[in-house]
NUKEGU-895393 format. One record per residue: residue in one letter; x, y, z of N, C-alpha, C in turn. Coordinates in pm, 1 decimal. Atoms other than C-alpha are relative to their C-alpha. Example, Ala and Ser with C-alpha at 12.3 -4.5 7.8 and 13.67 -1.06 7.14 Angstrom:
BEGIN
A_89.0_-119.0_0.0_1230.0_-450.0_780.0_90.0_120.0_0.0
S_-82.0_-119.0_-6.0_1367.0_-106.0_714.0_-77.0_109.0_73.0
END
This chain:
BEGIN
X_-25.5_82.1_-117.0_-6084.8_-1488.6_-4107.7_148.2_17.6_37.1
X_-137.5_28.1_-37.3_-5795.1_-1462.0_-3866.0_113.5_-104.4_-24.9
X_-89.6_110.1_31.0_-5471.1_-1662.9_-3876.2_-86.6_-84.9_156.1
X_68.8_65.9_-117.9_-5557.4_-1767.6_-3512.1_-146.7_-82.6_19.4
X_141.8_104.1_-24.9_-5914.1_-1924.3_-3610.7_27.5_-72.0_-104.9
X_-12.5_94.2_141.4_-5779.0_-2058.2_-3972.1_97.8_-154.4_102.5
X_-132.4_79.4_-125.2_-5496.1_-2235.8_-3685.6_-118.7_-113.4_91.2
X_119.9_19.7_-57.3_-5781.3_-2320.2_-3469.7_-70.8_-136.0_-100.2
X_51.6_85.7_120.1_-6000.7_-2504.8_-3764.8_67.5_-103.5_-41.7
X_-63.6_92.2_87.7_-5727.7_-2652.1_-3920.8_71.2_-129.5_127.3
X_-54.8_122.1_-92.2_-5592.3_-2893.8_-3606.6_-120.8_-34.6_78.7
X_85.1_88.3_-38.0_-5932.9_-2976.9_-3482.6_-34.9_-72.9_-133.8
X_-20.2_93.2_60.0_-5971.2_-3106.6_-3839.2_43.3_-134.1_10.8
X_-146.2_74.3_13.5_-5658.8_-3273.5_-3844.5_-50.5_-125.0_74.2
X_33.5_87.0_-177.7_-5768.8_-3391.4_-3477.3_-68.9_-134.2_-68.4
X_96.1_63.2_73.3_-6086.9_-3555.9_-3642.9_51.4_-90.9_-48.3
X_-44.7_137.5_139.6_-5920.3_-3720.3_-3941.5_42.9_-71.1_117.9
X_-145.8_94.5_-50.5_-5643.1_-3889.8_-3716.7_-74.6_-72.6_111.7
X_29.5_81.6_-27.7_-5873.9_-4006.5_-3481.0_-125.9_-118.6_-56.5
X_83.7_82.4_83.9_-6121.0_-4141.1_-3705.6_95.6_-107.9_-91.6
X_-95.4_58.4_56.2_-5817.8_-4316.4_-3870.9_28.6_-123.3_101.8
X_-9.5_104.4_-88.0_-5714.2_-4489.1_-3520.7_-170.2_-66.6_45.5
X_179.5_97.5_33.9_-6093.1_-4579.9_-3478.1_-12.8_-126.1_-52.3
X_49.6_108.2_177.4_-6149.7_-4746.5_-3806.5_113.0_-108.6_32.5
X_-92.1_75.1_14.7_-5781.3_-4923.7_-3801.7_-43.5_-92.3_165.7
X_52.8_87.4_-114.3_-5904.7_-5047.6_-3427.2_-145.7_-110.0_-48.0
X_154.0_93.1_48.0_-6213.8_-5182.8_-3544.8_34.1_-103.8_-90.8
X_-97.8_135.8_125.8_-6030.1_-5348.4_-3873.4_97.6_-82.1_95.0
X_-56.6_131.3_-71.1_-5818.8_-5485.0_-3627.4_-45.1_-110.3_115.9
X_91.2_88.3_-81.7_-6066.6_-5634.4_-3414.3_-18.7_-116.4_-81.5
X_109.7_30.0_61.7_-6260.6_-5768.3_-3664.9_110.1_-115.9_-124.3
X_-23.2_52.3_91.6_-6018.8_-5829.0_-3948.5_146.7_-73.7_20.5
X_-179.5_21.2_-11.3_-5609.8_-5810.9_-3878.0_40.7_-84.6_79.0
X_-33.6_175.5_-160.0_-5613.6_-5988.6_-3514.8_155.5_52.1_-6.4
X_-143.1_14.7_-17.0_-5252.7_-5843.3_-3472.9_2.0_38.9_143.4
X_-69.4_18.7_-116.3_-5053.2_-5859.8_-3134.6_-4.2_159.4_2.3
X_36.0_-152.6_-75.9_-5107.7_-5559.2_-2893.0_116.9_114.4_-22.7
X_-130.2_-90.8_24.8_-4759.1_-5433.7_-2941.3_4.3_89.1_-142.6
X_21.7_-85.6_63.5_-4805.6_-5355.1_-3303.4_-125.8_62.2_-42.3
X_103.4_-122.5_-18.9_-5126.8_-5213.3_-3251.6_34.9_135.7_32.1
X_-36.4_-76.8_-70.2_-4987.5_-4993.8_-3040.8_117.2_113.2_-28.5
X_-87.2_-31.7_90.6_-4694.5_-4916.8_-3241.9_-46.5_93.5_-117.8
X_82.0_-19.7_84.7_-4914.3_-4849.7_-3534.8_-64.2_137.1_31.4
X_61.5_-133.8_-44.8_-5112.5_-4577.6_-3368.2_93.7_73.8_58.0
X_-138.5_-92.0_-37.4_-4781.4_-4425.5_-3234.8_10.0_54.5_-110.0
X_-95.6_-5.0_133.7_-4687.5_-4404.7_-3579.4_-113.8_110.1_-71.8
X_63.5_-59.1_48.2_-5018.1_-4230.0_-3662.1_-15.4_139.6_70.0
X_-34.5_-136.2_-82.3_-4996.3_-3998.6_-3353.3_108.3_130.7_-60.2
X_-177.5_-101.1_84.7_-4639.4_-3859.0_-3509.2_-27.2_16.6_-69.4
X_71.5_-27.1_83.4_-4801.9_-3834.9_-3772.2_-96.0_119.1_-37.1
X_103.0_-112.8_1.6_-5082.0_-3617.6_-3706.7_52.7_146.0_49.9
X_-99.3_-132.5_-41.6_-4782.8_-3391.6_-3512.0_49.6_87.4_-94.8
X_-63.5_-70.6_114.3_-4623.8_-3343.8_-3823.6_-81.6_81.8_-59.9
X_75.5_-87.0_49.4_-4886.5_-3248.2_-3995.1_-18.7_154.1_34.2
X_49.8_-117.4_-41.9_-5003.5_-3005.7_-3766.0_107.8_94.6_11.6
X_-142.5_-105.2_-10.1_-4665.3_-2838.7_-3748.7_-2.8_64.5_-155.0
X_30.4_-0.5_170.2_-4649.3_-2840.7_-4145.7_-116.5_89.6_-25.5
X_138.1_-38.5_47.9_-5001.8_-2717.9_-4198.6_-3.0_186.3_107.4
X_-7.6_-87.5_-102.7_-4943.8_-2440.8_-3867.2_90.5_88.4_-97.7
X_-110.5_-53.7_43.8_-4596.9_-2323.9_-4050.4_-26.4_84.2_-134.4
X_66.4_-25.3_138.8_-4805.0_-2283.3_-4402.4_-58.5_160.5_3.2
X_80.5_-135.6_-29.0_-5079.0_-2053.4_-4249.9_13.6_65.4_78.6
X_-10.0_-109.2_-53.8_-4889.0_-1872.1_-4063.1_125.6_76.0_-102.0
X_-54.9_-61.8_104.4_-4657.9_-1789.7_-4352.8_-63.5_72.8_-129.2
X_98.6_-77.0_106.0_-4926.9_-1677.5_-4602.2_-36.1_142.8_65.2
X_20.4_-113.4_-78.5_-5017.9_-1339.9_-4576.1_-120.4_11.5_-18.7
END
């Protein structure tokens, strides 16, 4: 397999996890947390940057392997 489809694979993953992460934490906060919209909002910022890094990190990896 190419770098370009391992690249590919690996940030629709990523994609996946991170929004199945803000999902779930929406739902727990419906249901369970009840916190103010701001750090909701905050919160999933924090997971967004998050999922950037990664994908930079994880991009930088497999395109350095040979």
């Amino acid at each position: 397999m190419n770098k370009a489809k391992k690249i590919k694979i690996f940030m629709i993953l990523v994609g996946v996890i991170a929004v199945m992460f803000i999902i779930t934490f929406m739902i727990l906060n419906h249901y369970i947390f009840d916190l103010k919209f701001v750090y909701v909002l905050g919160i999933c910022l924090l997971i967004l940057v998050l999922w950037i890094i990664i994908n930079y990190i994880g991009i930088r990896i497999i395109i350095s392997r040979k």
